[in-house]
C-alpha positions in Angstrom: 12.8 -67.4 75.8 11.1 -65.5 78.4 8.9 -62.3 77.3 10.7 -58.9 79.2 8.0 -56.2 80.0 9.8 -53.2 79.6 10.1 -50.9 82.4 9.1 -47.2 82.8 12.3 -46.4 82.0 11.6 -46.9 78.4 8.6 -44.6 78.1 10.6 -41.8 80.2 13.4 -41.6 77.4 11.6 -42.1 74.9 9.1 -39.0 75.8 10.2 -35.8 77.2 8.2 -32.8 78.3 10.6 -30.4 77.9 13.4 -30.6 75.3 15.1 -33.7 73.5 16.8 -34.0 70.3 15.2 -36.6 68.1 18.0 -38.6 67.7 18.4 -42.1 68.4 21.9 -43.3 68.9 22.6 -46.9 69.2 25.0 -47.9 71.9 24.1 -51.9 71.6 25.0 -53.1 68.2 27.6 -53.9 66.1 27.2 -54.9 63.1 30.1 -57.7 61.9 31.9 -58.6 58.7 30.9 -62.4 58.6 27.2 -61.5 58.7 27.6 -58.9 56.0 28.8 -61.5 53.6 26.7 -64.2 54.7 23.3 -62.1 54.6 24.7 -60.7 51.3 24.0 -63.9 49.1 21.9 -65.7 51.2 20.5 -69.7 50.2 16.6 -68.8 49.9 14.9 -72.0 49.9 10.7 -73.3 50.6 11.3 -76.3 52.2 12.9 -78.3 54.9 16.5 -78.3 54.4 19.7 -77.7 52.0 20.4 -80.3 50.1 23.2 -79.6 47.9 24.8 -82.8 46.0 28.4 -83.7 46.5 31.3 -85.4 44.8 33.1 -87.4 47.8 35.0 -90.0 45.2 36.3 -90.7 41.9 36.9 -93.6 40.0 40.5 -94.4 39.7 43.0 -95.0 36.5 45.4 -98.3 36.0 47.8 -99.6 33.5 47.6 -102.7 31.6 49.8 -104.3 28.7 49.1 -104.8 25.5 47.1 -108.2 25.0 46.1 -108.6 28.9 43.2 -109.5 29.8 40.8 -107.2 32.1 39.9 -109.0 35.4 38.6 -106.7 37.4 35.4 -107.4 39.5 33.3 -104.6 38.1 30.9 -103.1 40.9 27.2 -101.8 39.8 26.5 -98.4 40.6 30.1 -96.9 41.1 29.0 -94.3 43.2 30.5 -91.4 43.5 28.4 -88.8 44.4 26.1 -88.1 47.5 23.8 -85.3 49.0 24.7 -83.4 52.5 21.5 -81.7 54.2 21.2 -79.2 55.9 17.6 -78.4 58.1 16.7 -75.1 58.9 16.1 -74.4 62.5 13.5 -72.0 63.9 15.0 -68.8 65.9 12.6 -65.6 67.5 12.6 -62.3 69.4 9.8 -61.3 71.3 8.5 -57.9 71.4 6.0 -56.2 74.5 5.3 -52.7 75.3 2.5 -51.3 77.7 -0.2 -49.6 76.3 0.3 -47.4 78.9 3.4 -45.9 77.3 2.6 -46.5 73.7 -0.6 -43.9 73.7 1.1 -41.6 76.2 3.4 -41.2 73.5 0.8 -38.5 71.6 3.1 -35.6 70.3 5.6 -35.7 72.5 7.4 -38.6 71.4 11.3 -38.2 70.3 11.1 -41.7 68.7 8.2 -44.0 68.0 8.0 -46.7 70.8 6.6 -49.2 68.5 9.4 -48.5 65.5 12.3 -48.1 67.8 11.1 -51.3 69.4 11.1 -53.5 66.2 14.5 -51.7 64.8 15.9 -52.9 68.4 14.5 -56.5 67.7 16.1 -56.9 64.4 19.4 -55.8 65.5 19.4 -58.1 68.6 18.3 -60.8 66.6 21.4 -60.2 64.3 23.6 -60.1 66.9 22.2 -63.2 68.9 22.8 -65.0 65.4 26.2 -63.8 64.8 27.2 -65.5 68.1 25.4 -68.5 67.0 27.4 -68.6 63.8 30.2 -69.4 65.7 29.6 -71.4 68.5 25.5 -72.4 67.0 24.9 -76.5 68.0 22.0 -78.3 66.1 22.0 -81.5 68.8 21.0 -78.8 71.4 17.5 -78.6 73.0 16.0 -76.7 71.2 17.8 -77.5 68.4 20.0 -74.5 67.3 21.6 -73.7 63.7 24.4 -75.4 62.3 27.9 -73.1 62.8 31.5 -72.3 61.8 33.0 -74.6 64.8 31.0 -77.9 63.7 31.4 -77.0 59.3 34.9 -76.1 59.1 36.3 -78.8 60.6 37.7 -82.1 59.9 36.2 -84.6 62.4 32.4 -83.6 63.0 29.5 -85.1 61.2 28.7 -83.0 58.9 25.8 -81.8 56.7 24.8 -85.8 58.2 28.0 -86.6 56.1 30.5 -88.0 58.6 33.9 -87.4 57.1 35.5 -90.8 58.4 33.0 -92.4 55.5 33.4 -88.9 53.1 37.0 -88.4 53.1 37.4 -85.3 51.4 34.5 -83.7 53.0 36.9 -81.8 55.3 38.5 -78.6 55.7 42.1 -77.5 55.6 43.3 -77.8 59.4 46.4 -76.7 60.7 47.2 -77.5 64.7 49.9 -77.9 67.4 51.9 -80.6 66.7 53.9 -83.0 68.4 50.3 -84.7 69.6 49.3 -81.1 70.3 52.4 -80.3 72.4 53.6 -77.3 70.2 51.4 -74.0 69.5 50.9 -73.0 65.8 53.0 -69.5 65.8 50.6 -66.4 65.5 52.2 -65.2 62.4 50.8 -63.7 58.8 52.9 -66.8 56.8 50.8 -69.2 58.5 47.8 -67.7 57.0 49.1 -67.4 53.7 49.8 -71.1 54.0 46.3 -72.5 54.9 45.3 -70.4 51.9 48.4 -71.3 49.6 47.5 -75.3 50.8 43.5 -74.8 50.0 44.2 -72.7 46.8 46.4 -76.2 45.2 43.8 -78.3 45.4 40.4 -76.0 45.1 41.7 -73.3 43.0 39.6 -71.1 44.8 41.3 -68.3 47.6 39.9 -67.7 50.9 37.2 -64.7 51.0 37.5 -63.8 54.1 39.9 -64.2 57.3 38.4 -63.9 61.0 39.8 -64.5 64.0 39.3 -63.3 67.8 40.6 -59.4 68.7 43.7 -60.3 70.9 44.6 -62.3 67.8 44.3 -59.7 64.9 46.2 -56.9 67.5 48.9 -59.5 67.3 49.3 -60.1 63.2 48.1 -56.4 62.6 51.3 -55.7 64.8 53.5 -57.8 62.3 53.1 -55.2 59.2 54.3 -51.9 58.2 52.1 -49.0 58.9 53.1 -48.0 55.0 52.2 -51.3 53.9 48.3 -51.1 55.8 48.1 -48.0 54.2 48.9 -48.6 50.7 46.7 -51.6 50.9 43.7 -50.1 52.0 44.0 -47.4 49.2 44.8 -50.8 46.6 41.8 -52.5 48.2 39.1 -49.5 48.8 36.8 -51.8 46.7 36.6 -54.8 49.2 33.4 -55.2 50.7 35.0 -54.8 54.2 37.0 -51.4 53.4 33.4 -50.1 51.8 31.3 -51.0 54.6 33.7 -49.5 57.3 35.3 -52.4 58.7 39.3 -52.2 60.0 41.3 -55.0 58.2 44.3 -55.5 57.0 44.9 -57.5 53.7 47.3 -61.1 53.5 47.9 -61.3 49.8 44.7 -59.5 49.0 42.3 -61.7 51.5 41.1 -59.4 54.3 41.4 -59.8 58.2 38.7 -59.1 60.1 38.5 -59.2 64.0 34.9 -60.7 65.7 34.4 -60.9 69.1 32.6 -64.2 69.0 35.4 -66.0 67.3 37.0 -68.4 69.2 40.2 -67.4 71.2 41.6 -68.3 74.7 45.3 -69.1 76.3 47.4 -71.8 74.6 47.0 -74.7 77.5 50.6 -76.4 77.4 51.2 -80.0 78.6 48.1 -81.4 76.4 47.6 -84.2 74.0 44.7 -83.4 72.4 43.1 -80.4 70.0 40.3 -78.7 72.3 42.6 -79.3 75.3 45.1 -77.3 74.4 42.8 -74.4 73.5 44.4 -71.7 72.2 43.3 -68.9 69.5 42.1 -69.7 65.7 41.3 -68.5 62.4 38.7 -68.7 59.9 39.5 -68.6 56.0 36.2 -68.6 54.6 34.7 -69.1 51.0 31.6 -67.4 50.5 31.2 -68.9 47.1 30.6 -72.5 49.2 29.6 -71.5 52.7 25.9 -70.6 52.9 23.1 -68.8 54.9 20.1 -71.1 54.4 16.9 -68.9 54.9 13.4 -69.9 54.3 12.4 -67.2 52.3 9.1 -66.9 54.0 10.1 -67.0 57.7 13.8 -64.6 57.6 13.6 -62.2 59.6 9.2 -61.8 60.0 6.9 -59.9 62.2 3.5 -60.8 62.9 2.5 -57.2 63.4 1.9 -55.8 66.9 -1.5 -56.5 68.7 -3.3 -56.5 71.7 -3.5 -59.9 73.6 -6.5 -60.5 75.7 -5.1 -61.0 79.1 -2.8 -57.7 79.5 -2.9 -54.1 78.5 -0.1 -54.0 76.2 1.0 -54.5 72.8 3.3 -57.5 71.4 5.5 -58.6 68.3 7.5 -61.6 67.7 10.0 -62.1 64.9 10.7 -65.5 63.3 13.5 -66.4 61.8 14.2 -70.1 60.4 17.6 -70.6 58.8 21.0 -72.4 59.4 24.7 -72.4 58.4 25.4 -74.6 55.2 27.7 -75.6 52.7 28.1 -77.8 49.4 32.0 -77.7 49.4 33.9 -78.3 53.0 37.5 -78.1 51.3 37.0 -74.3 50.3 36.9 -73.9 53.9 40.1 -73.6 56.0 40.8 -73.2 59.9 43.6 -72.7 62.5 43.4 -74.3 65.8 45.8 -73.9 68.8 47.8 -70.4 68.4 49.6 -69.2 70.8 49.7 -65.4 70.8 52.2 -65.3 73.1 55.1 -66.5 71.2 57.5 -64.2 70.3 58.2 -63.6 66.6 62.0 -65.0 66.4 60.5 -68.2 67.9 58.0 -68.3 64.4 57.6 -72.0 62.4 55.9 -73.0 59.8 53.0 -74.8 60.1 51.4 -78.1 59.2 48.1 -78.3 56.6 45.9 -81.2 57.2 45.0 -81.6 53.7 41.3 -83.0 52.9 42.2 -86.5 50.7 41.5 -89.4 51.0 44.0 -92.0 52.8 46.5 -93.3 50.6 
């Protein structure tokens, strides 16, 4: 990451002669629903990595008769359990401001350089992160957190738990069919059903549904201004509605738009999954799906100082965490939606369900 010096231009806002009002407003960041709930119960560890245990496999019943004889070829260990990990990668901002600009400053400031600069570091960092939530690739050079598009899946390695051994480490999955020839129809039943699906066998609801903007103009279209009204007032305690997100609810879960979700034109004529593109969803379980944080490098300044070769003043923030989870069945996803079908041309959809083969 190269260091940007920044220009004059800073020192000139930031300092007026004349008059100013000693207001900053920000015009850069956004803050985003995902990263509210993820920085909201964080997984604080001192270590390497995550390492939460897993049940992949359980023994299975049989019937016998009265006075047969067992012959079964009993295996040592009968294992059934396993452990996923998750390492924490290492992420930073870097800070510089000319001396020149910083000591100028003296009274006339409208905001502190050296404040304003570190309040604009943490919030680029949060946003660089909320990017890499979706889209982050821990085989990249440098190596870069783990994310949504890799964990909430059902064919990636996972956790270093591929889920052709570990057949119930997978998420719900719902996708064109036909080999990928027909769209999944952008419609608020088909999220209900990933969640109905994951609900049967987890018992646990979806937190949270995200999906790209083009996406949630569509489904918002499909309900009743009356009906988005009387939920918001029935849901005002949702941690969305409270922190001043728009949403709308799908039998209670809220859906929330994010600009780094994925979300491009369904590709007809396609046999495959990625090649047919399209929009997705996310139903997320934040009881499951975790930010893992080293408690002593989240979000950490050295301190400004002086370096010895220039006339200026730097800071760098380090951040070491990654995306992880202990339970990848809580998780659901949507692939291939094409928001261009027209609602009287609806279907249902499929659920890939995360057992094992019969």
């Amino acid at each position: 990451m190269s260091e940007v010096i920044p220009s004059v231009g800073d020192f000139d806002a930031a300092t007026k002669d004349n008059f100013g009002p000693r207001v900053l407003v920000d015009n850069v960041f956004t803050g985003t629903p995902i990263l509210k709930y993820l920085k909201a119960n964080p997984m604080a560890i001192k270590g390497r990595a995550w390492t939460p245990l897993i049940r992949y496999d359980k023994p299975s019943m049989s019937w016998y008769d009265a006075g047969d004889q067992f012959t079964d070829a009993y295996t040592p260990g009968g294992q059934h359990l396993t452990r996923a990990r998750f390492t924490v990668k290492y992420a930073r901002m870097s800070l510089s401001l000319l001396a020149q600009d910083v000591i100028r400053q003296g009274s006339y400031g409208l905001v502190d350089l050296l404040t304003e600069s570190i309040e604009a570091g943490t919030q680029g960092m949060q946003e660089g992160l909320n990017g890499q939530v979706f889209d982050g690739d821990p085989t990249a050079t440098p190596a870069e957190m783990d994310s949504l598009t890799r964990l909430v899946n059902d064919t990636d390695t996972c956790g270093e738990l591929p889920p052709g051994t570990y057949e119930t480490w997978k998420a719900h999955i719902m996708e064109g069919t036909g080999t990928h020839a027909v769209p999944v129809s952008p419609s608020l039943a088909n999220l209900e059903l990933l969640n109905r699906r994951a609900v049967e066998i987890t018992k646990e609801p979806f937190d949270l549904y995200v999906c790209h903007p083009d996406l949630w103009d569509v489904l918002y279209g499909q309900i009743e201004k009356n009906d988005y009204l009387a939920a918001r007032i029935a849901y005002a305690s949702s941690n969305v509605v409270r922190w001043g997100f728009d949403s709308f609810f799908v039998n209670g879960i809220p859906v929330v738009s994010d600009r780094d979700c994925q979300g491009s034109a369904w590709v007809t004529g396609q046999s495959t999954r990625d090649t047919a593109e399209g929009y997705e969803v996310y139903g997320l379980n934040f009881n499951h799906l975790k930010l893992v944080i080293d408690k002593t490098r989240f979000m950490v300044y050295r301190g400004w100082r002086e370096p010895d070769d220039y006339d200026m003043y730097i800071n760098q923030n380090f951040s070491w965490l990654t995306l992880g989870l202990d339970s990848r069945r809580c998780q659901g996803r949507i692939f291939n939606i094409d928001i261009t079908q027209r609602p009287r041309a609806f279907v249902p959809g499929t659920v890939t369900l995360p057992v094992p083969s019969p």
